[in-house]
mmCIF file of the N, C-alpha and C atoms, coordinates in Angstrom:
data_MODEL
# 
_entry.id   MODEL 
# 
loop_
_atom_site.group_PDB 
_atom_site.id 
_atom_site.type_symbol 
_atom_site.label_atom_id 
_atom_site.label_alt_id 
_atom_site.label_comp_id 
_atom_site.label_asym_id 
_atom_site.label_entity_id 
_atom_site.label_seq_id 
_atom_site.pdbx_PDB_ins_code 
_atom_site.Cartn_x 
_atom_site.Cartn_y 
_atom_site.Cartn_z 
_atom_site.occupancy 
_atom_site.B_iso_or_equiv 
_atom_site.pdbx_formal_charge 
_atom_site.auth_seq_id 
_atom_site.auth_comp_id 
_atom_site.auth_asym_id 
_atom_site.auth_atom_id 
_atom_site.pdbx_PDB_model_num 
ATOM 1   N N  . UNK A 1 1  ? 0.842   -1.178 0.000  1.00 0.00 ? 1  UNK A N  1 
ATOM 2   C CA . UNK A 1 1  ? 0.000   0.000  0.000  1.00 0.00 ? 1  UNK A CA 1 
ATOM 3   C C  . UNK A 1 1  ? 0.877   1.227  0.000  1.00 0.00 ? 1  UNK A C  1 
ATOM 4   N N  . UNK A 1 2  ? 0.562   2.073  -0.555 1.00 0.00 ? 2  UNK A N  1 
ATOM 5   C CA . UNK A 1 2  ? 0.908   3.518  -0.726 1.00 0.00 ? 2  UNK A CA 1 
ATOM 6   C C  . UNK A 1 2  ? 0.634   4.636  -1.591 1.00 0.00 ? 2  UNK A C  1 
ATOM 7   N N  . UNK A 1 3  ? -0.798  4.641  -1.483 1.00 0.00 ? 3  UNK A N  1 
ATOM 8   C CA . UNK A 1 3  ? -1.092  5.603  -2.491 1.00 0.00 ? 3  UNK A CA 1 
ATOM 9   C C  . UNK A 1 3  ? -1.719  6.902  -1.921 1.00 0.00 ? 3  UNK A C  1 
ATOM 10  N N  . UNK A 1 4  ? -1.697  6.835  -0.602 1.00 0.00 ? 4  UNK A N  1 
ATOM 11  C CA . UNK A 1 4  ? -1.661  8.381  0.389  1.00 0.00 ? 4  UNK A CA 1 
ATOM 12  C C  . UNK A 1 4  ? -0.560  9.260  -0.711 1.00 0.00 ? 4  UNK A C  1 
ATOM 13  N N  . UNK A 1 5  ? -0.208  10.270 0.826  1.00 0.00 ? 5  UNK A N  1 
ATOM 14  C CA . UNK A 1 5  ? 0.797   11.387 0.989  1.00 0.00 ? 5  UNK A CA 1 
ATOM 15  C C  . UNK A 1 5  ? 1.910   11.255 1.647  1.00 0.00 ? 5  UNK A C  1 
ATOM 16  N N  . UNK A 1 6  ? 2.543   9.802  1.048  1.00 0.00 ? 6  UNK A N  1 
ATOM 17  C CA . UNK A 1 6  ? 3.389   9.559  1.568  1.00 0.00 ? 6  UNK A CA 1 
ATOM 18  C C  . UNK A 1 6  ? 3.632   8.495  2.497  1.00 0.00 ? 6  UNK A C  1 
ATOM 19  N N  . UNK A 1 7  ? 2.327   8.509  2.975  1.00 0.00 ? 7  UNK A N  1 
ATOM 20  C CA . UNK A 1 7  ? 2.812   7.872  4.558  1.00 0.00 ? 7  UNK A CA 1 
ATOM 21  C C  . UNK A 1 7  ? 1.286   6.369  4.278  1.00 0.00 ? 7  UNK A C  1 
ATOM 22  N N  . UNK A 1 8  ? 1.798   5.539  4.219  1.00 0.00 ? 8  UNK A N  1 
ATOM 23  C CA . UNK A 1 8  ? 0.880   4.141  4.253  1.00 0.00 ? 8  UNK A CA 1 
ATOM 24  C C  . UNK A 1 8  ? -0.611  3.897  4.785  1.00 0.00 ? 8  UNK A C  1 
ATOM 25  N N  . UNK A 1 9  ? -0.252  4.750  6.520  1.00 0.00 ? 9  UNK A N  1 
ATOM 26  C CA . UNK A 1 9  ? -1.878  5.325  6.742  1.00 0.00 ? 9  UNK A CA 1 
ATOM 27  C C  . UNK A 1 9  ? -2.418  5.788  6.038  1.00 0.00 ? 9  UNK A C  1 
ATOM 28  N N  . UNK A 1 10 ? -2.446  6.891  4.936  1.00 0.00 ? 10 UNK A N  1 
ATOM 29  C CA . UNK A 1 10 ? -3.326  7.167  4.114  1.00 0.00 ? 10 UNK A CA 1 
ATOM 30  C C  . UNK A 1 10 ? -4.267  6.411  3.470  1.00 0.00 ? 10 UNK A C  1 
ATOM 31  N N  . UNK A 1 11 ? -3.932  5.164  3.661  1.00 0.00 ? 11 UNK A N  1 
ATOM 32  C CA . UNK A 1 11 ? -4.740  4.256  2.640  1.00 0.00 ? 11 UNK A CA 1 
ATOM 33  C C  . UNK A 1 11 ? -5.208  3.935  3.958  1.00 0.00 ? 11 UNK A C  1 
ATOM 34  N N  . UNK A 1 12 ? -5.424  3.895  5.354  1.00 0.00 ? 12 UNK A N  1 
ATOM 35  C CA . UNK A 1 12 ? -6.345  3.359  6.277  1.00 0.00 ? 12 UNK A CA 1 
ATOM 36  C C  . UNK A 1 12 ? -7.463  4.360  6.193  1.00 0.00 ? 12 UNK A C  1 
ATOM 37  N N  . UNK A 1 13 ? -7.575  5.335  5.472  1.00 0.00 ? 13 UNK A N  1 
ATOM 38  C CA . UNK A 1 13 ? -8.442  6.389  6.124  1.00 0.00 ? 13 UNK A CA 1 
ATOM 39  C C  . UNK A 1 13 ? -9.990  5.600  5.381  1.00 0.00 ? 13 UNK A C  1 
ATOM 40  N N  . UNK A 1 14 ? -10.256 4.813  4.516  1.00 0.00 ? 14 UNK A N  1 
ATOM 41  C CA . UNK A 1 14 ? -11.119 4.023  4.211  1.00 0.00 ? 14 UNK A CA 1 
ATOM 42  C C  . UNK A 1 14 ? -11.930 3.168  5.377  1.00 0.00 ? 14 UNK A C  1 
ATOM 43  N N  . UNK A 1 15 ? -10.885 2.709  6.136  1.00 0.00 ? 15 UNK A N  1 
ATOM 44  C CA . UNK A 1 15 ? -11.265 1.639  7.127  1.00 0.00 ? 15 UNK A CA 1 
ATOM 45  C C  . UNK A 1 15 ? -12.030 2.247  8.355  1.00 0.00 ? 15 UNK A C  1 
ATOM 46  N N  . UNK A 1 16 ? -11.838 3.428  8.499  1.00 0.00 ? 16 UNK A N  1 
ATOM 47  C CA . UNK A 1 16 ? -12.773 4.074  9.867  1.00 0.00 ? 16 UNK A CA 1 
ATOM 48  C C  . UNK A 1 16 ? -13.623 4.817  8.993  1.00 0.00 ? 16 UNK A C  1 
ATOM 49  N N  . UNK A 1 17 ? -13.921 5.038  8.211  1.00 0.00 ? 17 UNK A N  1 
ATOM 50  C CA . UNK A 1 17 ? -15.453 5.982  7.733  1.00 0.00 ? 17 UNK A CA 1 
ATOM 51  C C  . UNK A 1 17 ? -16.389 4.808  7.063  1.00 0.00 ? 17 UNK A C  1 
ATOM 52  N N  . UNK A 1 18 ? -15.774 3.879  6.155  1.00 0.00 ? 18 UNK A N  1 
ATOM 53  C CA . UNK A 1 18 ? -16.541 3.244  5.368  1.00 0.00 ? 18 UNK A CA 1 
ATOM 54  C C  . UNK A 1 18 ? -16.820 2.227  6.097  1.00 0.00 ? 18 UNK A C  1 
ATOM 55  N N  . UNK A 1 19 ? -15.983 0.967  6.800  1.00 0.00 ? 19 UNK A N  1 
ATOM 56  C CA . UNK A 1 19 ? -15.718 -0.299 7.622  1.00 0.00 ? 19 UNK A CA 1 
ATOM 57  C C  . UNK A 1 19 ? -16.117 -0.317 8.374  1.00 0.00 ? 19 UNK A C  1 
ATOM 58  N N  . UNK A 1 20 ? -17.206 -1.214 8.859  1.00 0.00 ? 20 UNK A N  1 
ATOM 59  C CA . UNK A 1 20 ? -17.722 -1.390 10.336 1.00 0.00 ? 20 UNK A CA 1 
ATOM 60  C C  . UNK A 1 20 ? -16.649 -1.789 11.232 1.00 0.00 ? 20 UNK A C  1 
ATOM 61  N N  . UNK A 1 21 ? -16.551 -1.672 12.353 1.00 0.00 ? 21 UNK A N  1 
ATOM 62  C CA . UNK A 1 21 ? -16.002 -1.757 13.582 1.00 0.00 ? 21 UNK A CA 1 
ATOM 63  C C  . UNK A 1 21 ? -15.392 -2.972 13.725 1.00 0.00 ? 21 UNK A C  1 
ATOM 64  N N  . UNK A 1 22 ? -16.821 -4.125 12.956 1.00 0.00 ? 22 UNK A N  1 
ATOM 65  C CA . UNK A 1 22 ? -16.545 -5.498 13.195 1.00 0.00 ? 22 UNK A CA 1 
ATOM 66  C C  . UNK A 1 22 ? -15.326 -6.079 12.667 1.00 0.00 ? 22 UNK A C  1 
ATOM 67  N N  . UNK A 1 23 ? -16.103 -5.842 11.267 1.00 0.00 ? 23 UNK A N  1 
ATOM 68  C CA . UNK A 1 23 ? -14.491 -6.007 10.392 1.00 0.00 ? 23 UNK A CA 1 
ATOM 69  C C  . UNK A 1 23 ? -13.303 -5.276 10.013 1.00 0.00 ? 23 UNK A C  1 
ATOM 70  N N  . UNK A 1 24 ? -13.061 -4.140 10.722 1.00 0.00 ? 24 UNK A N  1 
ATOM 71  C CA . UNK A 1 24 ? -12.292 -3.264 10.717 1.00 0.00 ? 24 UNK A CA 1 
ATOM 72  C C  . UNK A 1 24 ? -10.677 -4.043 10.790 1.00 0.00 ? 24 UNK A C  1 
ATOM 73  N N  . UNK A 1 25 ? -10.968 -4.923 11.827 1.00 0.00 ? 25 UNK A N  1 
ATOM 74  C CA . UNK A 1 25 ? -9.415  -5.954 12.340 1.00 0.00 ? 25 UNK A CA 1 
ATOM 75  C C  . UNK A 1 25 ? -8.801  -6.629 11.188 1.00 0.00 ? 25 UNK A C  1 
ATOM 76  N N  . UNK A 1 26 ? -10.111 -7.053 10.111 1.00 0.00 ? 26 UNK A N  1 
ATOM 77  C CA . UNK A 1 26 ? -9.524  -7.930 9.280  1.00 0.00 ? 26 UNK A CA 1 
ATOM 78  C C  . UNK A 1 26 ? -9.000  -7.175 8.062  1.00 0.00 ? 26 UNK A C  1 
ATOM 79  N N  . UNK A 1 27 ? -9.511  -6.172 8.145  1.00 0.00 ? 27 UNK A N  1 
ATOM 80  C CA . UNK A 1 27 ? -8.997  -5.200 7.056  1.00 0.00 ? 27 UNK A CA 1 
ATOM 81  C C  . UNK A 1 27 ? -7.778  -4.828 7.069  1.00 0.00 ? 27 UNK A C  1 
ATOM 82  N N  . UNK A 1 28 ? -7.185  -4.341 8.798  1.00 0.00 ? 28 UNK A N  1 
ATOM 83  C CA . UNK A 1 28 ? -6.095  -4.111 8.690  1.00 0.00 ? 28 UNK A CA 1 
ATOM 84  C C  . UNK A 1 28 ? -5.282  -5.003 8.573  1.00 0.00 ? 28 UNK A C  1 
ATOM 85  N N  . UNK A 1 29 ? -6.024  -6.297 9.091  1.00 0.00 ? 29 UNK A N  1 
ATOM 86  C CA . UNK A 1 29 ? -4.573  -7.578 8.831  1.00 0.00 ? 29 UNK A CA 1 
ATOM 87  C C  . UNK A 1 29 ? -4.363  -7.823 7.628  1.00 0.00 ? 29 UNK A C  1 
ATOM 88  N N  . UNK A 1 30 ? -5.375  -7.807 6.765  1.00 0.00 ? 30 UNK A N  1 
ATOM 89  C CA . UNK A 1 30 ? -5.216  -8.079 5.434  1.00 0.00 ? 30 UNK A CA 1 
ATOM 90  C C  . UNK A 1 30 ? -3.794  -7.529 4.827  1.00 0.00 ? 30 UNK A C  1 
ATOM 91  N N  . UNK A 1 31 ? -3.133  -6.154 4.971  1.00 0.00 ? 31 UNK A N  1 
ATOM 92  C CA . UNK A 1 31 ? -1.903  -5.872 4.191  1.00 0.00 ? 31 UNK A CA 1 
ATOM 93  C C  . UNK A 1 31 ? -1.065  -5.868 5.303  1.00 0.00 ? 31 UNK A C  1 
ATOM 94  N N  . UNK A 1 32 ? -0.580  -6.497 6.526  1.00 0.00 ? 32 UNK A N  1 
ATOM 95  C CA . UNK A 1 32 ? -0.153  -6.827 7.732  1.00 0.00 ? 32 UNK A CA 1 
ATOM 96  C C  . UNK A 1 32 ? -0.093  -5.571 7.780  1.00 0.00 ? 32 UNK A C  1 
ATOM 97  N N  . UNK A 1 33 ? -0.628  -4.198 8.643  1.00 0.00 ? 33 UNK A N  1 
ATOM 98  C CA . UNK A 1 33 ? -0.351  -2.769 9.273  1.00 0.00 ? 33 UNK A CA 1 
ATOM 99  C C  . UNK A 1 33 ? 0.220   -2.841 10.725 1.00 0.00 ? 33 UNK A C  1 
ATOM 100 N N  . UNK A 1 34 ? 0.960   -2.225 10.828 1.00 0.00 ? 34 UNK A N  1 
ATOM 101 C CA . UNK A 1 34 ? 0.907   -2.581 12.316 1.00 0.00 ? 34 UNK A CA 1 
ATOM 102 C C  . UNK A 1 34 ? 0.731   -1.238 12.820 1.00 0.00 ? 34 UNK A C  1 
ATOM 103 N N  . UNK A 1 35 ? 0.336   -1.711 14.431 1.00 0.00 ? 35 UNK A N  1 
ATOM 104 C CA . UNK A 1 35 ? -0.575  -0.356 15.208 1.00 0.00 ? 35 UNK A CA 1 
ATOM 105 C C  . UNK A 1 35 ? 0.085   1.131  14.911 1.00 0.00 ? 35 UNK A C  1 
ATOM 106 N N  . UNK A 1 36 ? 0.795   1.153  14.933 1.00 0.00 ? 36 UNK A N  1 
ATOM 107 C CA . UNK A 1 36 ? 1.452   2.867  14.699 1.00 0.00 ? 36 UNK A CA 1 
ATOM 108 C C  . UNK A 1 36 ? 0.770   3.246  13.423 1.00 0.00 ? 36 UNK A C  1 
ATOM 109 N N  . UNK A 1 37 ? 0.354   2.652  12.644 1.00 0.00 ? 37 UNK A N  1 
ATOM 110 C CA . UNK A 1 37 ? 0.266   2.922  11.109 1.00 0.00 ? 37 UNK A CA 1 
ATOM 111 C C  . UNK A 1 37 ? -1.095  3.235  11.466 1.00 0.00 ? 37 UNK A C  1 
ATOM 112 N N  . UNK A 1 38 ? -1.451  1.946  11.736 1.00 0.00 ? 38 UNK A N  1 
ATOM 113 C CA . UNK A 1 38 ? -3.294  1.679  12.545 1.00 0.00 ? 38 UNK A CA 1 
ATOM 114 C C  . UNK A 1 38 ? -3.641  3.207  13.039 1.00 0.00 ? 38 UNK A C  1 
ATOM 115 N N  . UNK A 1 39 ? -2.942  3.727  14.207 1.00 0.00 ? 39 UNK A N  1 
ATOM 116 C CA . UNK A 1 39 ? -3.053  4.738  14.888 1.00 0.00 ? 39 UNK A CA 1 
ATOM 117 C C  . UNK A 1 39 ? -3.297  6.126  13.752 1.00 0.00 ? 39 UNK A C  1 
ATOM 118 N N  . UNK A 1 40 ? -2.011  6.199  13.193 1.00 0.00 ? 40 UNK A N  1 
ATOM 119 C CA . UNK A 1 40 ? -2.275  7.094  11.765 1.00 0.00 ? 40 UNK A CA 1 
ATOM 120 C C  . UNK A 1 40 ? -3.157  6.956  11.046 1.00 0.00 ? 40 UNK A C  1 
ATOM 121 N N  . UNK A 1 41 ? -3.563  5.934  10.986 1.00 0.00 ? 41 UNK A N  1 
ATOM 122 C CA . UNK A 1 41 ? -4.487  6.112  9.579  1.00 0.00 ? 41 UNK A CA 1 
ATOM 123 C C  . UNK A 1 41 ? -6.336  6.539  10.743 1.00 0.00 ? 41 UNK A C  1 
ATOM 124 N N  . UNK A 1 42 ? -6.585  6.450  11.400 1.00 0.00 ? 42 UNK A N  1 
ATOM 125 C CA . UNK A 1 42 ? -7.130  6.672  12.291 1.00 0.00 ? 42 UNK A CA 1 
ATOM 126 C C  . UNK A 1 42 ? -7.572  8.131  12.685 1.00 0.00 ? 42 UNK A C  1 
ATOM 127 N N  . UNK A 1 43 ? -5.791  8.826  12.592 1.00 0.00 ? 43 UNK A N  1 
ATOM 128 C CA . UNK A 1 43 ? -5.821  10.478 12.949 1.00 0.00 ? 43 UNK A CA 1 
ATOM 129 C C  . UNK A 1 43 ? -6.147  10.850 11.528 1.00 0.00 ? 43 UNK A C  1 
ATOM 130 N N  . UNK A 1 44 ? -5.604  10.429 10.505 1.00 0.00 ? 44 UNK A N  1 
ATOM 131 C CA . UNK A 1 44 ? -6.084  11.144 8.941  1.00 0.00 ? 44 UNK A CA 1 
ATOM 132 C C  . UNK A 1 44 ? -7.750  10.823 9.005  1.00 0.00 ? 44 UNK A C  1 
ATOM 133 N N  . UNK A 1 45 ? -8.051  9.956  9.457  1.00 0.00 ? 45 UNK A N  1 
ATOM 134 C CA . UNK A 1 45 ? -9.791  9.576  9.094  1.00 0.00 ? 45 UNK A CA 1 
ATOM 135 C C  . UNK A 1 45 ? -10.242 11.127 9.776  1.00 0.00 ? 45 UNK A C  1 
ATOM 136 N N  . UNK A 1 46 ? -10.067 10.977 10.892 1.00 0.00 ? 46 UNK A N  1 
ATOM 137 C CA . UNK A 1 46 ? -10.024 12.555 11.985 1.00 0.00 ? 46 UNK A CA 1 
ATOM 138 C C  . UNK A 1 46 ? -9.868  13.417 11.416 1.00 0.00 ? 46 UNK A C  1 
ATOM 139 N N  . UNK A 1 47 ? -9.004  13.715 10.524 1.00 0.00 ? 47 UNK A N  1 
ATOM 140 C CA . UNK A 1 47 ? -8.845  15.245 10.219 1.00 0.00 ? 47 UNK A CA 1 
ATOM 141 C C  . UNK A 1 47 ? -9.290  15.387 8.808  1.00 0.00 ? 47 UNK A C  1 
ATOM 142 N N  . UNK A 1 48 ? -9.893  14.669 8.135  1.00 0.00 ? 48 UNK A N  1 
ATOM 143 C CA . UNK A 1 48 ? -10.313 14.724 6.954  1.00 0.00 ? 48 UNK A CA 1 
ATOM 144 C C  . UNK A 1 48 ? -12.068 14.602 6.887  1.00 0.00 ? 48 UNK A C  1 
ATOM 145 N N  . UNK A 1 49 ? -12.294 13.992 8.560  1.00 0.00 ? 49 UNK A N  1 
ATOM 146 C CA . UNK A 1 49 ? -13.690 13.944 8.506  1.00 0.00 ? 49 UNK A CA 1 
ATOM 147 C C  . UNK A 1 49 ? -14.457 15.529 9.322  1.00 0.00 ? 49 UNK A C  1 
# 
């Protein structure tokens, strides 16, 4: 993944507006993210919403 601004979270910002909660986990495991990224992509959902 990397088709943000650089930074890999960009492409999480899908997973907290569109993704239910439920499956949110499997989404991120799907391209292995790990939590720091998780965390980022999280704050971009935040500041873009």
């Amino acid at each position: 993944m990397s088709l943000g601004a650089g930074d890999p979270a960009c492409d999480l910002i899908i997973a907290f507006t569109l993704v239910s909660a439920e499956t949110r986990a499997t989404f991120r495991a799907a391209p292995d993210v790990d939590d720091a990224t998780g965390i980022r992509g999280r704050g971009w959902a935040l500041a873009t919403g």
